[in-house]
VEXDREN-2710 file (C-alpha; in Angstrom, 1 decimal):
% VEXDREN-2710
k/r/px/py/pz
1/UNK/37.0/34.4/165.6
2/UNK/39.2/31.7/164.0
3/UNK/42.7/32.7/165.8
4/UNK/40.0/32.9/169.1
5/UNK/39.0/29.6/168.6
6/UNK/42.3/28.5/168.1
7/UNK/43.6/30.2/171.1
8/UNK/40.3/28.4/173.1
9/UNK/41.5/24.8/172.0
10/UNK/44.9/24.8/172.9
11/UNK/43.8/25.8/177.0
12/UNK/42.6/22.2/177.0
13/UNK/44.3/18.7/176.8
14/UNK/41.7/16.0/175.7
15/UNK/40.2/13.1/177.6
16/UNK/41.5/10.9/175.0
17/UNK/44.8/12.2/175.3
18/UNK/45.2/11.3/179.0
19/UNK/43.4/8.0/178.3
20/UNK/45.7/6.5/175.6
21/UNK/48.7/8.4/177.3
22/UNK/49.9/5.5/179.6
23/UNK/50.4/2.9/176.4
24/UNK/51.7/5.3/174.1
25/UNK/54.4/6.2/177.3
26/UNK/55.1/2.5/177.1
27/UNK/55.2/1.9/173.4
28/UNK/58.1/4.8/173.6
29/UNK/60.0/2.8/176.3
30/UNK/60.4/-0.3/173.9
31/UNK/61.6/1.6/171.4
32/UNK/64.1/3.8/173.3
33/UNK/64.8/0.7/174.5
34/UNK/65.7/-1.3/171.4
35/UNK/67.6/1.9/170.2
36/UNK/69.6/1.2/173.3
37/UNK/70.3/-2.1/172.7
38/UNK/71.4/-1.8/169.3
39/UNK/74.1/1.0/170.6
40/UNK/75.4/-1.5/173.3
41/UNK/75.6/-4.4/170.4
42/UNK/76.9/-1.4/167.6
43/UNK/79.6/-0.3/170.7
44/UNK/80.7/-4.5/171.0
45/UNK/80.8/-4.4/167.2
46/UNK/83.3/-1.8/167.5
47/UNK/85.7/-3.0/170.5
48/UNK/85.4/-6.3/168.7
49/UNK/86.8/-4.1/165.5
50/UNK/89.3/-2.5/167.3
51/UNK/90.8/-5.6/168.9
52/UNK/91.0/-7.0/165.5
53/UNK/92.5/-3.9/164.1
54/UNK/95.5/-4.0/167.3
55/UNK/95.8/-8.0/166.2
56/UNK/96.3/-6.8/162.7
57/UNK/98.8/-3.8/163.5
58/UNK/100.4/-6.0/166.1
59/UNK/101.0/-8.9/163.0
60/UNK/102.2/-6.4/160.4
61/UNK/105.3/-5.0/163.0
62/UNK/106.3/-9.0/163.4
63/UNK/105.9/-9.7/159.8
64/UNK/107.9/-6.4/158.9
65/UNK/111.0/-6.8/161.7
66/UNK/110.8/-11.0/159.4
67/UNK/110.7/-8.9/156.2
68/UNK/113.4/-6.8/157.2
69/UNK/115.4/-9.3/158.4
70/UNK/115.2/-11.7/155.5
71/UNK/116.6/-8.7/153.4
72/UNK/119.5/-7.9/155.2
73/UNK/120.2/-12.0/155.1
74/UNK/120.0/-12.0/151.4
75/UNK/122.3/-8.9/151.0
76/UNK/124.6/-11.1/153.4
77/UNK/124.2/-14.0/151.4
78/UNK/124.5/-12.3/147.8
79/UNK/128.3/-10.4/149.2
80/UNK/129.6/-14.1/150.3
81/UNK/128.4/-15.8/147.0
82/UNK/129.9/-12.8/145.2
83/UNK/133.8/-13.4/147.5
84/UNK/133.2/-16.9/147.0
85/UNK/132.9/-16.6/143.1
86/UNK/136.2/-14.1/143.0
87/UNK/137.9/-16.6/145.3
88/UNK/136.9/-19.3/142.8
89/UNK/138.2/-17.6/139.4
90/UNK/141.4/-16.6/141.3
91/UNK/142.3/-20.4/142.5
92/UNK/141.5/-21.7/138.8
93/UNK/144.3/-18.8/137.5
94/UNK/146.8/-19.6/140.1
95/UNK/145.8/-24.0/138.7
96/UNK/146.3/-22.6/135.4
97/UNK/149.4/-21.2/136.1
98/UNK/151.1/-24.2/138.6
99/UNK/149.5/-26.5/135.4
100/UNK/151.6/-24.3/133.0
101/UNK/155.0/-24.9/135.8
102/UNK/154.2/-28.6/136.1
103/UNK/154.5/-29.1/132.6
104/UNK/157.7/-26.6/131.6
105/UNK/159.4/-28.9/134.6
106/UNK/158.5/-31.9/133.5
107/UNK/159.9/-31.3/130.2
108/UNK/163.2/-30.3/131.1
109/UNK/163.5/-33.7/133.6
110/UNK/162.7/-35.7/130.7
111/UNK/165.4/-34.0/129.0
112/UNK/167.9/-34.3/131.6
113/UNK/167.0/-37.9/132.0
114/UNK/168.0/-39.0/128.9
115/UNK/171.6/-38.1/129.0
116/UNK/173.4/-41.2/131.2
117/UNK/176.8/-38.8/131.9
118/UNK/175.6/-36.6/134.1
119/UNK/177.9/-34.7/136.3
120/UNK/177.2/-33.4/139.7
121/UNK/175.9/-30.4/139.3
122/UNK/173.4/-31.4/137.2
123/UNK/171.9/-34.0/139.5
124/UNK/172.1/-31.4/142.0
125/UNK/170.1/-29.2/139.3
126/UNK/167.7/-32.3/139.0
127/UNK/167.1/-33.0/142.5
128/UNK/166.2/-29.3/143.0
129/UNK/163.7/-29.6/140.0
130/UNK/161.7/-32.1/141.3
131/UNK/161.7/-30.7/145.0
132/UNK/159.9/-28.1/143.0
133/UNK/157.5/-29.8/141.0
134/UNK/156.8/-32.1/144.0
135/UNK/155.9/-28.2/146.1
136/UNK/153.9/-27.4/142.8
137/UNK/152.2/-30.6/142.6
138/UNK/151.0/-30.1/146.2
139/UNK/150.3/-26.8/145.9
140/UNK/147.9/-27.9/143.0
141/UNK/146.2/-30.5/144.9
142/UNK/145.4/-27.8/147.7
143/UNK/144.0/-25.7/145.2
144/UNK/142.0/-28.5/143.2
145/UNK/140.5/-29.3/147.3
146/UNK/139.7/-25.7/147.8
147/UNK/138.3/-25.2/144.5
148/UNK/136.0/-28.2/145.5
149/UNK/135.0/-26.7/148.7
150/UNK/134.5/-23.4/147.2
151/UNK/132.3/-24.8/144.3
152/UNK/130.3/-26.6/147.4
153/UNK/129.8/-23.1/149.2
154/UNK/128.8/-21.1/146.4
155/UNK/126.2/-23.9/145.5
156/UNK/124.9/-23.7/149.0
157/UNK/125.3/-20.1/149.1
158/UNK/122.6/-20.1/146.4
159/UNK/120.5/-22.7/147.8
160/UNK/120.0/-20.6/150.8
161/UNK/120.0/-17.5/148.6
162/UNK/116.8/-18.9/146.7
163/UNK/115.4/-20.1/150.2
164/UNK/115.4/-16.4/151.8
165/UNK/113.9/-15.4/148.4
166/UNK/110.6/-17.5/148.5
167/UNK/110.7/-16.8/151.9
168/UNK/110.7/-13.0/151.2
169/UNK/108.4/-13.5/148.4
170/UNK/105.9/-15.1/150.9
171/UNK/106.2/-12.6/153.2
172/UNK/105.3/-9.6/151.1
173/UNK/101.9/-11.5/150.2
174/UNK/101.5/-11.9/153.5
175/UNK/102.2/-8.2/154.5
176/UNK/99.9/-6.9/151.2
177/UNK/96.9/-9.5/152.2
178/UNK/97.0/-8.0/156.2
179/UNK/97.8/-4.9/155.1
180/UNK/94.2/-5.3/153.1
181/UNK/92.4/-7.1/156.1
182/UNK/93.5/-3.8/157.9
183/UNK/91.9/-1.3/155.5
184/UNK/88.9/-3.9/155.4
185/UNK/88.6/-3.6/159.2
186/UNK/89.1/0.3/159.2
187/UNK/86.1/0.6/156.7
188/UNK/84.0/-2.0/158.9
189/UNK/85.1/0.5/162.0
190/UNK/84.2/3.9/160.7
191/UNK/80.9/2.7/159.1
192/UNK/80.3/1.1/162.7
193/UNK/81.3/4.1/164.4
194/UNK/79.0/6.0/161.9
195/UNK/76.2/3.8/162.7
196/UNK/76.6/4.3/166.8
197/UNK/76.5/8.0/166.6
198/UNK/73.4/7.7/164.2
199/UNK/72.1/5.7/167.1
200/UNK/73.1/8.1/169.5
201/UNK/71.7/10.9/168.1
202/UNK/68.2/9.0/167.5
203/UNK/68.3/7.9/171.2
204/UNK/68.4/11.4/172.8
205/UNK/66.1/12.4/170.6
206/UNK/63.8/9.9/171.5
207/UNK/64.7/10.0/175.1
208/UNK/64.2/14.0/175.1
209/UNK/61.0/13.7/173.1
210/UNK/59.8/11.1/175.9
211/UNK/60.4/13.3/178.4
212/UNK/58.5/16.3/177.1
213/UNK/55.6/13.7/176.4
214/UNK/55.7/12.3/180.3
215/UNK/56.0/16.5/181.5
216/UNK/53.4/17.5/179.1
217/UNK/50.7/14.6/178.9
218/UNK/51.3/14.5/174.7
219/UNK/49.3/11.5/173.4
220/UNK/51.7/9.1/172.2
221/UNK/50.6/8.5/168.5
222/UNK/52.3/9.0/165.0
223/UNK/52.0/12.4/164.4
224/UNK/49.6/13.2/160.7
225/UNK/52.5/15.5/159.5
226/UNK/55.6/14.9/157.7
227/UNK/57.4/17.7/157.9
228/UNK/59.4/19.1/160.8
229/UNK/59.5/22.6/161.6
230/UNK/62.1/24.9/163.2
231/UNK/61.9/27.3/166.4
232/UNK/59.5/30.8/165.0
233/UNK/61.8/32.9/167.7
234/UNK/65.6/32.1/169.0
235/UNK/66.4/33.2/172.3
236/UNK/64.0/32.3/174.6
237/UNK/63.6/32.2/178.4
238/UNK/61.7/29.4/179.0
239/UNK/58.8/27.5/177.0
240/UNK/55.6/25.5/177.9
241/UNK/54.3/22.4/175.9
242/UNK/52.1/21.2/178.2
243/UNK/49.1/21.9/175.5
244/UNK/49.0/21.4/171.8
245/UNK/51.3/23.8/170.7
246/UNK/54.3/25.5/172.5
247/UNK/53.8/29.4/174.3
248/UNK/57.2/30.5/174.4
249/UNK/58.7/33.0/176.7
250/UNK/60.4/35.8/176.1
251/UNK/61.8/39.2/176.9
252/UNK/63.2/42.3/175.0
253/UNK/63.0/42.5/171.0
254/UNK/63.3/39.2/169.0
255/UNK/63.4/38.3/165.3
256/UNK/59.8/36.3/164.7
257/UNK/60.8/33.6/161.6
258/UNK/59.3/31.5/159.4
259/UNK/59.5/27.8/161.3
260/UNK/58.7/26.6/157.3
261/UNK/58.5/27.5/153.5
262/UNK/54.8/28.3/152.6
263/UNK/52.4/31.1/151.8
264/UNK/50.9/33.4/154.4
265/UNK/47.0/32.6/154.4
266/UNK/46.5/35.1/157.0
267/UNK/47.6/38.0/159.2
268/UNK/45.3/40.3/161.6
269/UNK/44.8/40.4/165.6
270/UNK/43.4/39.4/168.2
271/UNK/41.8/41.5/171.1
272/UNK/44.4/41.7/174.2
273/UNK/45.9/38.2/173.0
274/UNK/48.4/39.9/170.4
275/UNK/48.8/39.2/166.4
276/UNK/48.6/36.5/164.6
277/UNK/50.2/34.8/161.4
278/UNK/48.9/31.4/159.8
279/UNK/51.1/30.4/157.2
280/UNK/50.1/27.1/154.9
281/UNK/52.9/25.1/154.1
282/UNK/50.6/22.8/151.5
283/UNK/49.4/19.4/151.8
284/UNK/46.8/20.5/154.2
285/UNK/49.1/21.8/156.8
286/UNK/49.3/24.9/158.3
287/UNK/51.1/27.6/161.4
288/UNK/49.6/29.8/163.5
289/UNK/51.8/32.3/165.7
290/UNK/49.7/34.1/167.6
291/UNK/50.9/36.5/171.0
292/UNK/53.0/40.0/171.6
293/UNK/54.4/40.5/168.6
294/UNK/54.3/42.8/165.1
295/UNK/54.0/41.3/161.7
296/UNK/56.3/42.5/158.7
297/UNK/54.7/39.6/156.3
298/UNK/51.5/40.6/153.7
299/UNK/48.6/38.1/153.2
300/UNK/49.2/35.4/150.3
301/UNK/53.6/36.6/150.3
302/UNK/55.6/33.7/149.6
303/UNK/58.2/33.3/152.7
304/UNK/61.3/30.3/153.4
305/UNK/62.2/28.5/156.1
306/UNK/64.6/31.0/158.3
307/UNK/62.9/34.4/156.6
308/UNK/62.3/37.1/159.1
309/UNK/58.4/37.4/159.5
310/UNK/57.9/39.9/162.2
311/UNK/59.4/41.2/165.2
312/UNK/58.5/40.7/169.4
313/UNK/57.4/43.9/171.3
314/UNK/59.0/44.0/174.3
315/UNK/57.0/43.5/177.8
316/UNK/55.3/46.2/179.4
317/UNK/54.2/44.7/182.9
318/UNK/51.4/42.5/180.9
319/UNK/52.1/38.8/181.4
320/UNK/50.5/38.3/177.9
321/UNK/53.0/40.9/176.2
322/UNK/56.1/39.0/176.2
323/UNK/54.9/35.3/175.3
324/UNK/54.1/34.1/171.7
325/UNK/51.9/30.9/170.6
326/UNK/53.1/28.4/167.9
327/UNK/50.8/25.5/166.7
328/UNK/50.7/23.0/163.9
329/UNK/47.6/22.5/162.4
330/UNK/46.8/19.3/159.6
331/UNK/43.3/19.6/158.0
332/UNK/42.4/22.5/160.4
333/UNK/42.7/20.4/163.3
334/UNK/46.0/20.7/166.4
335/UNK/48.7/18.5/165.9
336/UNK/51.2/17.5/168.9
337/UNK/53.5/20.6/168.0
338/UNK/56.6/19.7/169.8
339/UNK/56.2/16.4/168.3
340/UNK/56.8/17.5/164.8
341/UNK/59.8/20.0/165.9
342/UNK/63.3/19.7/164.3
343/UNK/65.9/18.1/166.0
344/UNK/67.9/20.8/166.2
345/UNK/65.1/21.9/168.8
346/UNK/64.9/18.8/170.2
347/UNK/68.6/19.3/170.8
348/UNK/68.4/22.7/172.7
349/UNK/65.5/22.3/174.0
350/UNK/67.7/19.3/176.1
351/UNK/70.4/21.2/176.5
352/UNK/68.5/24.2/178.0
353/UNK/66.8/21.9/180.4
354/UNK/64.1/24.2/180.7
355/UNK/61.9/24.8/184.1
356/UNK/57.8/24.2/182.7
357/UNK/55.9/27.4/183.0
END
């Protein structure tokens, strides 16, 4: 009598229902809705993101060509300061040396000069003398100029040297603080993108769950039940939810599961309306299956979520022979079943975009 009354109920969709249905239709509109909104504001987020991310990228390839640069000038800088410093050390030897000749010639004029008999030759000897030290004497004074200028370009060498440093120096902090803006904005962009598809996927559930509400007249209210259950058979042709629960239709042989962990409270038939299975699933909610199908379950067995349960029987010309009844029940009283279905359901059940009964 109990699976009977159960089957009775679920042929009729209460006044209340159809009553209540318009503002619980529009209550559902808001929220899709807002869910909208906050993908259109998540999807700015994330162009905003990105364009910050290409400003970034688009920084670091200027900032790295200056890098680059600034390197090769230094190497530049550090060969000339290096020629400049050999050039240096060989003009103070080649000084040292026309020092040394300056001061051999200088001692043999004094000591030509002070004999007062000197023939010709010896003048001749003496005017040749000091033709060369004149010649060295210039010579020095060229190299004392260049030493000056050379002292002048390595010192600027340097200075620019120790310029392109801080300037290379600065860059690399640069470089390391957009290089962590970038991973910064990557992390702000994946947890955005993360949020948008969570967004996503709540939207289409909502939106499919709306839909199902406006084709079957399902009041509109906060379903009593917290859990969410899964589809009891797999392949299916087509399903109605226009009621309470959800008559699936079917054809050939089909695995019957559990749609949640419980215990079976109950397993027997009824009439020409098939077999029926109520399994609790504790705090005060219960399954029934109920339709062409044969049990493989005992009374009080312990069954999981996914566990075979029983098995379809295929049609044989009856109309009632290849469909199969699933309702949730909290406190012995029907719940809006396809309200409390999993998403993966959900998911399916809008992909299938299935004709109603």
């Amino acid at each position: 009598m109990l699976a009977l009354t159960l089957f009775v109920l679920t042929t009729n969709i209460s006044a209340n229902v159809r009553r209540y249905e318009g503002k619980g239709l529009s209550r559902n509109i808001k929220k899709i809705n807002n869910v909208k909104n906050k993908i259109a504001v998540q999807k700015k987020s994330i162009t905003s993101i990105s364009f910050k991310i290409s400003q970034l990228e688009n920084d670091l390839g200027q900032e790295n060509k200056r890098f680059i640069k600034i390197i090769k000038i230094k190497k530049y800088l550090d060969t000339k300061i290096d020629s400049a410093e050999k050039a240096l050390l060989q003009n103070k030897k080649e000084l040292q040396e026309a020092l040394v000749y300056i001061e051999k010639m200088a001692r043999r004029k004094m000591l030509h000069g002070i004999d007062d008999n000197v023939d010709v030759p010896t003048l001749l000897i003496k005017n040749l003398m000091q033709k060369r030290l004149l010649l060295k004497m210039q010579e020095l004074k060229k190299n004392t100029a260049e030493n000056l200028m050379l002292y002048k370009k390595i010192n600027n060498l340097k200075s620019r040297f120790l310029d392109y440093k801080n300037v290379e120096q600065n860059l690399y902090s640069l470089l390391s603080d957009l290089e962590n803006k970038k991973k910064d904005m990557a992390a702000k962009y994946l947890f955005a993108k993360k949020r948008q598809d969570d967004l996503e996927v709540q939207y289409k559930q909502m939106n499919t769950l709306h839909k199902l509400k406006i084709a079957g007249g399902v009041k509109t209210v906060a379903p009593k039940v917290r859990m969410r259950f899964d589809s009891p058979i797999k392949n299916f042709k087509s399903i109605d939810y226009k009621l309470k629960g959800i008559t699936y239709k079917f054809s050939g042989k089909n695995q019957v599961v559990a749609t949640g962990g419980g215990k079976i409270a109950y397993t027997g038939s009824l009439s020409t309306y098939g077999n029926v299975i109520m399994i609790d699933h504790g705090n005060d909610t219960r399954t029934v299956l109920l339709g062409a199908f044969n049990a493989t379950v005992k009374k009080n067995q312990l069954v999981k979520l996914g566990e075979v349960i029983g098995t379809t029987r295929p049609g044989r010309g009856l109309d009632t022979d290849n469909k199969l009844y699933f309702e949730i029940r909290k406190k012995n009283k029907a719940q809006n079943t396809v309200q409390l279905m999993s998403s993966n359901f959900l998911a399916k059940l809008d992909a299938k975009t299935t004709k109603q009964l």
